[in-house]
N, C-alpha and C positions, 0 to 999 in steps of 0.2 A: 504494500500500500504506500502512494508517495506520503510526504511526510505532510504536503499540500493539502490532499484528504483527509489525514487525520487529525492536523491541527483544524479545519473545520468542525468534523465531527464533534470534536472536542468541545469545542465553542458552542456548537450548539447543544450539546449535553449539559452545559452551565448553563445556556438557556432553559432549558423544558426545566432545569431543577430550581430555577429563578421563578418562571413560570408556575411550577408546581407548590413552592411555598406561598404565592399570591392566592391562588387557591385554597389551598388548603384553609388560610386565613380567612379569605374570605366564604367562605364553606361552612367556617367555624362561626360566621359574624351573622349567616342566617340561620344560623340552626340555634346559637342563643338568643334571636329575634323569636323564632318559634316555641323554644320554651318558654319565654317571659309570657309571650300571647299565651300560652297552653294556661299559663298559670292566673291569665288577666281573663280568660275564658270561667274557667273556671268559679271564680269571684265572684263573676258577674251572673251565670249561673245561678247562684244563692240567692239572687237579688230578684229571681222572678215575678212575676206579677208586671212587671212593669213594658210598655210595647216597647218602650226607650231599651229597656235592657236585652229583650229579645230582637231587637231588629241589631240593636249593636255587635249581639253572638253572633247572628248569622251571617254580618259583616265581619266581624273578624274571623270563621271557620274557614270565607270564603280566601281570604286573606293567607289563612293558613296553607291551602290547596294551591295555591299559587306558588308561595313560598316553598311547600316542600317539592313543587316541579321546577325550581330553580337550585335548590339541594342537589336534587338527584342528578339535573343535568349537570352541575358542576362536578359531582363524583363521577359521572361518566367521562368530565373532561380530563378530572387528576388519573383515573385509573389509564386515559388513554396514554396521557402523558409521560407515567410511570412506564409504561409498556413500551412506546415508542423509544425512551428514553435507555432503557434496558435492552432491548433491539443496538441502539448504537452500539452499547459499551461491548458487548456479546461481540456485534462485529469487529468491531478496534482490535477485541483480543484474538480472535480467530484470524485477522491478518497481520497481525504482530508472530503469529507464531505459524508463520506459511516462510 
């Protein structure tokens, strides 16, 4: 492999693992958004009787489905990235040792 390829490679493996802590962080910044709501859900819940409070739940459930479809597609993005990223290195070494 010239040395040209793999200092690319390289590079961009510092990439997807730059990429991948962005992620992760913010992965982490919606999923504590959905606990808090789980827990503001819940509260409000106790508080029934009120249309104020039931139209509020069902705005924030709605909130929640959203949110956990922005979770999941972002785990979809880390795991790919993880994958892609492990793909390079796999390669580097199998042509380090040809």
């Amino acid at each position: 492999m010239s040395d040209q390829m793999r200092v690319h490679l390289e590079r961009d493996i510092v990439k997807n693992f730059k990429l991948l802590k962005k992620l992760i962080n913010l992965f982490q910044e919606v999923n504590d958004s959905v606990r808090e709501r789980d827990e503001l859900v819940i509260e409000l819940q106790i508080l029934r009787g009120s249309v104020v409070v039931v139209d509020s739940v069902t705005f924030l459930k709605r909130l929640q489905d959203h949110d956990m479809g922005k979770a999941k597609a972002m785990m979809t993005m880390i795991n790919k990235t993880q994958s892609n990223a492990l793909e390079k290195i796999a390669f580097i070494m199998r042509m380090r040792h040809m």
